[in-house]
C-alpha positions as MATLAB code, in Angstrom:
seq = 'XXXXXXXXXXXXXXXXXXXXXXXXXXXXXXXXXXXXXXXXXXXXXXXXXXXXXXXXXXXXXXXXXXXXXXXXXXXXXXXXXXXXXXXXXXXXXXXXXXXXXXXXXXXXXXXXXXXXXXXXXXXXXXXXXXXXXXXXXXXXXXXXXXXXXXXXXXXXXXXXXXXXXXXXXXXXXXXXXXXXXXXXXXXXXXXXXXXXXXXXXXXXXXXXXXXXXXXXXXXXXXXXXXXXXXXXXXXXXXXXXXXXXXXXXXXXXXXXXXXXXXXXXXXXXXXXXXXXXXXXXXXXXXXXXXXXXXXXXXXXXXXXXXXXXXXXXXXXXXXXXXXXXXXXXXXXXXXXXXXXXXXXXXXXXXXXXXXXXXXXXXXXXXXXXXXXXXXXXXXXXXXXXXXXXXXXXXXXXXXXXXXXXXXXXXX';
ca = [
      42.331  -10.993   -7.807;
      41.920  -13.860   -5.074;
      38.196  -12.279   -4.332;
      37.455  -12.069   -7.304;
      38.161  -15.712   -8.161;
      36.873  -16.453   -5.113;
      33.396  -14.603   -6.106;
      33.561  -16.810   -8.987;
      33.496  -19.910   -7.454;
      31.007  -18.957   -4.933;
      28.728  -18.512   -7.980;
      30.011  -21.133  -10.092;
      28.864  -23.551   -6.662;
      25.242  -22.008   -6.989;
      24.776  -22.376  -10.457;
      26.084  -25.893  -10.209;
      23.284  -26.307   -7.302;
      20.028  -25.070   -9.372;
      21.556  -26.662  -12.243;
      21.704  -30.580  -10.110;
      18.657  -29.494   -8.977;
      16.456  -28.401  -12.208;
      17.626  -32.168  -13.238;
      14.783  -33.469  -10.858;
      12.398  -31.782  -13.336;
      14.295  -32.651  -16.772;
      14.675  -36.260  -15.831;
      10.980  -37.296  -17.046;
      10.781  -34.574  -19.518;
      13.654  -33.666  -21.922;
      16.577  -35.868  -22.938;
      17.886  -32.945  -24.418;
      17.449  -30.411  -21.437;
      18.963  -33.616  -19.320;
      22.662  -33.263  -21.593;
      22.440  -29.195  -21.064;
      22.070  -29.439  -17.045;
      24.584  -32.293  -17.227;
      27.062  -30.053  -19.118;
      26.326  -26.408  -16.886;
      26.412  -29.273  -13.398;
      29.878  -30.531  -14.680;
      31.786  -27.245  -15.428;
      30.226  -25.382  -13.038;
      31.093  -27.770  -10.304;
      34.427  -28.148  -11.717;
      34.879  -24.355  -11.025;
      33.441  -23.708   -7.825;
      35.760  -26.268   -6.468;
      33.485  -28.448   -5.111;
      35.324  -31.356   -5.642;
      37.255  -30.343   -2.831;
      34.645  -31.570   -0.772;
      34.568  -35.347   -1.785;
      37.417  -36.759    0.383;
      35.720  -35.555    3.557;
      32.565  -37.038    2.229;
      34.044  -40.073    0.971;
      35.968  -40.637    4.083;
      32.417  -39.797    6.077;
      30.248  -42.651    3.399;
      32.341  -44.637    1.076;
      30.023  -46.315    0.077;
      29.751  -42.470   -2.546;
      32.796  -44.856   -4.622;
      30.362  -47.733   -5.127;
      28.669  -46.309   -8.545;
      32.085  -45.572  -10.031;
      33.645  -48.371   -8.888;
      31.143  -50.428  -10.901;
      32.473  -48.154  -13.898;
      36.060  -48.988  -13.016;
      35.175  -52.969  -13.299;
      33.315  -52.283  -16.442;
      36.129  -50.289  -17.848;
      38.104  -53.182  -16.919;
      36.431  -55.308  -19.522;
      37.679  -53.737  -21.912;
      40.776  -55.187  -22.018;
      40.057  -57.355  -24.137;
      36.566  -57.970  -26.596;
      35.623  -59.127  -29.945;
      35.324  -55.211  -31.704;
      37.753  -52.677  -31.836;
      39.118  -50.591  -29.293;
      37.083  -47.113  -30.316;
      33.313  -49.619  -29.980;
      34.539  -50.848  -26.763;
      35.317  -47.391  -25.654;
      31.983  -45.803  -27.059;
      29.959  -48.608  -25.637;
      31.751  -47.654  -21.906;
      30.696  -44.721  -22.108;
      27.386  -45.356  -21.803;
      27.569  -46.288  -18.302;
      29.568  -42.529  -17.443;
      26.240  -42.072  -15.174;
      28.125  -44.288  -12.706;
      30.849  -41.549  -12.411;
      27.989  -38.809  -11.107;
      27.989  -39.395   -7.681;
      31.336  -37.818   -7.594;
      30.054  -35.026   -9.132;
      26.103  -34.951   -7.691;
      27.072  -35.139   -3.700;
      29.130  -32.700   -3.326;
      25.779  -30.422   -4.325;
      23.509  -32.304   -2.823;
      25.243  -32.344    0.657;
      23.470  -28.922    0.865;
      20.399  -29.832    2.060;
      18.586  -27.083    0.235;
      19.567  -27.845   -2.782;
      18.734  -31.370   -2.204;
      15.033  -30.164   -1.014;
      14.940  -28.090   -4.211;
      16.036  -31.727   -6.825;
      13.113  -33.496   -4.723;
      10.535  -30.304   -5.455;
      11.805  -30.051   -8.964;
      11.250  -33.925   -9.114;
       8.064  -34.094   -7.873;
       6.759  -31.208  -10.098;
       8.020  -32.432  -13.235;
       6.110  -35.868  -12.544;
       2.926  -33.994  -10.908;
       2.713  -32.193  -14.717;
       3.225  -35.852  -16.515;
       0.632  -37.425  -14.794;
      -1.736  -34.539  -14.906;
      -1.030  -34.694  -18.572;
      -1.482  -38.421  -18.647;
      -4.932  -38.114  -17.038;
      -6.000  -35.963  -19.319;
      -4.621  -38.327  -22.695;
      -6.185  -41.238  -20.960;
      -9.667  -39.522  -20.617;
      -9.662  -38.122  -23.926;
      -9.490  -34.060  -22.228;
      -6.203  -33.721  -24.597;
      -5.880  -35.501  -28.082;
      -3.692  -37.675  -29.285;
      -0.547  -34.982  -30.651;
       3.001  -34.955  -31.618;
       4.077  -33.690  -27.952;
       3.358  -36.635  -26.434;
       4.371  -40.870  -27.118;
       0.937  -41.749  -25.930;
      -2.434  -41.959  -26.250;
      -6.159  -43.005  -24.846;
      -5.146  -46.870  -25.030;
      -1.248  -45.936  -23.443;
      -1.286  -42.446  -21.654;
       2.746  -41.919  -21.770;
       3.432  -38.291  -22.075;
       7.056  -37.422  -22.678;
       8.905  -40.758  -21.857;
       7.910  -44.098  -23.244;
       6.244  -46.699  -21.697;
       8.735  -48.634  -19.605;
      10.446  -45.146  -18.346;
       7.167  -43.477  -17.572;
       5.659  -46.753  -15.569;
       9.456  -46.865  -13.684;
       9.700  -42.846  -12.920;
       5.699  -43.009  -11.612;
       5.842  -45.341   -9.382;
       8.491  -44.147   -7.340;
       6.946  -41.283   -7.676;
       4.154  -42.974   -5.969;
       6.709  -43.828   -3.159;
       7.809  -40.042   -2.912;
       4.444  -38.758   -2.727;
       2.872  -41.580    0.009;
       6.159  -40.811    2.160;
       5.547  -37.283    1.901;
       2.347  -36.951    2.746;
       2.881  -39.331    5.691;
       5.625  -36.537    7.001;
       3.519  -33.803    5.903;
       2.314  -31.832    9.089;
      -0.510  -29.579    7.210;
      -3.645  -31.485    6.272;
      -4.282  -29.882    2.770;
      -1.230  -30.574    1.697;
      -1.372  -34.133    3.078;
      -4.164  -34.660    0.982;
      -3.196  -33.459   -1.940;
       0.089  -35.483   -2.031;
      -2.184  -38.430   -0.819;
      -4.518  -37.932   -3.848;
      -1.342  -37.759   -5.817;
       0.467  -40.910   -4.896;
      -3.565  -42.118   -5.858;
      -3.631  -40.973   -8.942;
       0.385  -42.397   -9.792;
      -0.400  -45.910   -8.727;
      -3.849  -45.650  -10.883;
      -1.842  -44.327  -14.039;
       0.565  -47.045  -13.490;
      -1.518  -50.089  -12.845;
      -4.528  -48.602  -15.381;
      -3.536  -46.070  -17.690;
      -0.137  -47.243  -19.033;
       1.443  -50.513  -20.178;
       4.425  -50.250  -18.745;
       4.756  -53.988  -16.980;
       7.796  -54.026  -15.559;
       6.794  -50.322  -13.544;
       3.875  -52.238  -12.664;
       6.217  -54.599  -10.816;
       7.793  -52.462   -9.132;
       5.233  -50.740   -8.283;
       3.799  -53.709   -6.456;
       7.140  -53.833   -4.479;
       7.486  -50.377   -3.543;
       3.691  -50.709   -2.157;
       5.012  -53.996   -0.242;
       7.869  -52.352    1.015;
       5.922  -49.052    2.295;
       3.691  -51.462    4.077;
       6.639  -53.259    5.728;
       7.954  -49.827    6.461;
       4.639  -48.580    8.162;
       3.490  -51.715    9.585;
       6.023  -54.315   10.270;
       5.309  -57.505    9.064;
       2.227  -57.352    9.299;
       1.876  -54.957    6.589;
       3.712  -57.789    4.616;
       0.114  -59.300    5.008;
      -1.527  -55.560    4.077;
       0.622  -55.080    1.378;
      -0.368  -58.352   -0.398;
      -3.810  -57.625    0.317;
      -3.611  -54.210   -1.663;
      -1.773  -55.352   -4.832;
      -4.109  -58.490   -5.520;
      -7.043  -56.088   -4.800;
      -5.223  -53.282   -7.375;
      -4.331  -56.362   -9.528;
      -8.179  -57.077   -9.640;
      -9.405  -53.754   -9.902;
      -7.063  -53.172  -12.570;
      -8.116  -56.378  -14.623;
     -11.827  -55.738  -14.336;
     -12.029  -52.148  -14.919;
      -8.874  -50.964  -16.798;
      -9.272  -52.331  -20.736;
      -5.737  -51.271  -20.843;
      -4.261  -53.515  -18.070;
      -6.753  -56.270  -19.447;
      -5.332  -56.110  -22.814;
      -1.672  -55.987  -21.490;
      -2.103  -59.205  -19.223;
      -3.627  -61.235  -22.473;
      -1.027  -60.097  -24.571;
       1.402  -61.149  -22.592;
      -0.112  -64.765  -22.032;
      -1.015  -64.766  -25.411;
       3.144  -64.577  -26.363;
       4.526  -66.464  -23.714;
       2.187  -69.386  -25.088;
       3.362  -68.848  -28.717;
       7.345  -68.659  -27.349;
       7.111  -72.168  -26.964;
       6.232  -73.628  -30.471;
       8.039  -70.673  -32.474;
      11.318  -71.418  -33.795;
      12.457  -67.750  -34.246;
      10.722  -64.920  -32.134;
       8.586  -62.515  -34.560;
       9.208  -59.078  -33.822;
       5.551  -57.898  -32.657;
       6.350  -60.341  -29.720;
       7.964  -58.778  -26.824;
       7.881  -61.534  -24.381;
       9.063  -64.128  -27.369;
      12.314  -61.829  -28.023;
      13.267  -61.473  -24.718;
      12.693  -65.078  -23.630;
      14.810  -65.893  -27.153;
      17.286  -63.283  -26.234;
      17.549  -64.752  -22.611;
      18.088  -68.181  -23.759;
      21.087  -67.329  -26.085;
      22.477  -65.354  -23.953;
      22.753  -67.759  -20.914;
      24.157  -70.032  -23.481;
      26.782  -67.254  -24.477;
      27.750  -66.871  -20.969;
      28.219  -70.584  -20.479;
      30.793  -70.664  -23.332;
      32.696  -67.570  -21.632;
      31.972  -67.880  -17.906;
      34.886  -66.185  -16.312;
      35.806  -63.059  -18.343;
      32.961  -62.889  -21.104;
      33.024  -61.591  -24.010;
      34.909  -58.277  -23.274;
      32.608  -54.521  -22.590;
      31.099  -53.742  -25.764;
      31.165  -57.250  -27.196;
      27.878  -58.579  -26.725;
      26.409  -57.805  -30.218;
      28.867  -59.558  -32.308;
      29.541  -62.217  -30.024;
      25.448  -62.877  -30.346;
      25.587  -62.977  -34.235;
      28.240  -64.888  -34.262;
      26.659  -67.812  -31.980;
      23.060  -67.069  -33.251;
      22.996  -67.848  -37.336;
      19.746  -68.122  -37.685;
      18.940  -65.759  -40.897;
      15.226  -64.464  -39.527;
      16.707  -64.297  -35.757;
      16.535  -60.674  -34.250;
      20.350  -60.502  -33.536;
      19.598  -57.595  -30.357;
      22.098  -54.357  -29.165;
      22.107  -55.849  -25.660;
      20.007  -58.903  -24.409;
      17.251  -56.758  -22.348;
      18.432  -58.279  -18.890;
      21.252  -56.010  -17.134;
      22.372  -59.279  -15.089;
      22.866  -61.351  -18.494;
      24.376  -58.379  -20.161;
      27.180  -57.877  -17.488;
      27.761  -61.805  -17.520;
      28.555  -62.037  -20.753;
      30.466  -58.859  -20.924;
      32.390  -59.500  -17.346;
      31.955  -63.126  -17.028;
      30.017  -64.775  -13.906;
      32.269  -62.030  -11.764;
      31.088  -59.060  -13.026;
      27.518  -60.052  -12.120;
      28.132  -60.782   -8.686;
      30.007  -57.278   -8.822;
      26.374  -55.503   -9.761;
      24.625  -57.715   -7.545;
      27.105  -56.558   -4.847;
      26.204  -52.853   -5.527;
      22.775  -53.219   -5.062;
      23.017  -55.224   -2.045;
      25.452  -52.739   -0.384;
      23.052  -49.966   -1.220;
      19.875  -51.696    0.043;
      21.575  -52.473    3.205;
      22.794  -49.402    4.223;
      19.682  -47.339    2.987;
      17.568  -49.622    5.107;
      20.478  -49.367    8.153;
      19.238  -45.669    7.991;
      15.705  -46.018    7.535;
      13.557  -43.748    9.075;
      14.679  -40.460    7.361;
      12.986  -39.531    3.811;
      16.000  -40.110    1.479;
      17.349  -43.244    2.727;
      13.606  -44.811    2.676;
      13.462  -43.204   -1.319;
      17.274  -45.076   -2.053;
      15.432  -48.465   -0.884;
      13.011  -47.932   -2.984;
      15.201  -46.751   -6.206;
      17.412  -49.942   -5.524;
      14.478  -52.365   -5.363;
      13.180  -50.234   -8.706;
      16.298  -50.370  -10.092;
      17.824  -53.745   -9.341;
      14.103  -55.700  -10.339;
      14.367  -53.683  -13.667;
      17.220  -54.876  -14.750;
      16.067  -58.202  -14.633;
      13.698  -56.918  -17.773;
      15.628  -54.559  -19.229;
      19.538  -53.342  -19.544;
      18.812  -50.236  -17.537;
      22.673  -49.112  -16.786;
      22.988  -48.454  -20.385;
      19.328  -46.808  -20.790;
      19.423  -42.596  -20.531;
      16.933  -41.792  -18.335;
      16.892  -44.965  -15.791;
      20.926  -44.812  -15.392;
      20.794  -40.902  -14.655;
      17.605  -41.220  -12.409;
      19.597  -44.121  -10.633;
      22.814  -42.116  -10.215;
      20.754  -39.223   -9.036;
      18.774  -40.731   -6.520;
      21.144  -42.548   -4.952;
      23.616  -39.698   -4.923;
      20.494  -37.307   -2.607;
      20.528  -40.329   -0.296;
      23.791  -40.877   -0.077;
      24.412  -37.058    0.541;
      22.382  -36.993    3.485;
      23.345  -37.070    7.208;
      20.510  -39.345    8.606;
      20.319  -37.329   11.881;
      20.088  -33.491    9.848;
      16.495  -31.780   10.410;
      14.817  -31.068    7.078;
      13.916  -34.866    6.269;
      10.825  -34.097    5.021;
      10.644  -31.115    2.625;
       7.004  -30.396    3.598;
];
């Protein structure tokens, strides 16, 4: 009986392995696919008894607790709020991607499977951007499959996702390829990582993944270079920037339609809804004001909504779910402590990633930090599907990793 249980764990851990790792290829695919991985991961972990595994790893990196730490201080929040207890509770559990690592590096301690997440990764984005060549070119047609089209080549996420997954993907590719010690396949990744920065900057109007983007090509300078690719690295986003303006009727359009509303946000009144940049800068505005009138404990987790209709009255205001700013959400759900909680995180991360710089994974968690931390300042990405489970997965391959392991670079 105890081999045969044992026989069923042993499985249970590999099916909990290709199950983490087949999530590197849902991620920027299939919501759906996402929850059934998530589910078989869980249980399957649950049986193998890999959990066994986490107070050795813990006690090796504790810095594994950070992610649901952050969920324990959110949780706290809920102690008190201005909705009942079942919202509050609902609304927490949209940040139960912060609970992952404790499931995720157990797995991905096994550096195979971790190769396998980064393959599965790298081929579910190598298929989106192929596909988002094609859309922007006209080679495939506008259809039902896909969110975009000629004038906004998303495939399967939408724009803001797609922009944020590709360029890290950039990042992945470049370091690759870098690593890689056959030339064809240096190429090819090179010519990849090409073609991601082109669809990002060119193809797609995802602004805040251009942003990042710019970062990430910063930081791989830095990384290569020293400083002095500081210097490099500013040369080759203005030149992109440039390129992107004069050729790309996309980019073009983006950059005077942004203008365009950030003008207008300063006579209107009330945002209209076709402005982006008008709600957010409205939604900003309030919502520093709500955090000034609650400054120590906010408004309680899940609160944010009704505390914003309540101070906003304005009949033909958009009264938003969340405030499209992580940092501004947390404040006024948290108070002023909460933020510097999540600001915390991110800086713990960053420094120990780049404490171990020089091996694949840690260099990919600096750059999943810096993508993560700059998009919150646009967008409440803890609470957003695919950029909280991207984060969480990630950082949990990174954080799995023994810096001085061979097999850095799965090339």
């Amino acid at each position: 009986m105890t081999e045969t249980w044992e026989a069923v764990q042993k499985h249970s851990r590999s099916v909990a392995g290709v199950s983490v790792a087949a999530l590197g290829f849902s991620l920027p695919i299939s919501t759906s696919l996402d929850g059934i991985l998530l589910v078989i991961t869980v249980i399957a972990w649950a049986i193998s008894g890999a959990y066994r595994d986490l107070s050795r790893l813990v006690r090796g990196n504790r810095l594994i607790l950070l992610l649901p730490g952050l969920f324990v201080v959110i949780a706290l929040g809920m102690v008190h709020g201005m909705v009942p207890f079942g919202v509050r509770a609902k609304y927490l559990w949209k940040h139960d991607d912060l609970l992952l690592p404790l499931v995720f590096v157990p797995l991905l301690a096994d550096v195979t499977v971790r190769e396998r997440a980064l393959w599965a990764f790298g081929a579910g984005m190598t298929l989106t951007l192929l596909i988002s060549l094609c859309l922007a070119t006209g080679l495939i047609p506008k259809s039902s499959w896909f969110h975009g089209e000629t004038a906004n080549a998303t495939v399967f996420k939408l724009q803001i996702t797609h922009n944020i997954l590709m360029a890290v993907t950039a990042l992945l590719f470049a370091e690759v390829a870098v690593g890689c010690r056959v030339s064809w396949q240096r190429y090819v990744l090179g010519l990849l990582a090409f073609g991601a920065v082109i669809d990002v900057f060119m193809l797609v109007q995802g602004r805040t993944g251009q942003i990042v983007l710019g970062l990430l090509i910063l930081l791989w300078c830095e990384r290569r270079l020293g400083w002095r690719g500081v210097t490099a690295g500013v040369v080759v986003v203005a030149a992109l920037l440039v390129m992107s303006f004069s050729l790309s009727p996309v980019f073009q359009k983006r950059v005077e339609k942004t203008v365009t509303e950030i003008q207008q946000s300063k006579v209107d009144v009330v945002a209209p809804e076709a402005s982006s940049v008008g709600l957010r800068l409205e939604w900003y505005k309030n919502t520093a004001r709500l955090v000034t009138t609650h400054p120590l404990v906010g408004v309680g987790t899940g609160s944010f909504a009704e505390a914003y209709r309540e101070m906003v009255t304005e009949p033909n205001a958009v009264k938003p779910a969340h405030p499209h700013n992580q940092y501004l959400l947390t404040a006024s759900d948290l108070g002023i402590g909460g933020v510097g909680v999540l600001l915390g995180v991110f800086g713990w991360l960053w420094w120990w990633f780049r404490s171990e710089c020089g091996h694949l994974y840690s260099q990919l968690g600096q750059g999943v930090v810096i993508t993560m931390a700059v998009g919150c300042v646009f967008n409440s990405f803890l609470i957003d599907h695919t950029e909280g489970l991207f984060f969480a997965w990630m950082v949990s391959a990174a954080l799995a990793t023994n810096p001085g392991e061979e097999g850095g670079h799965p090339c």
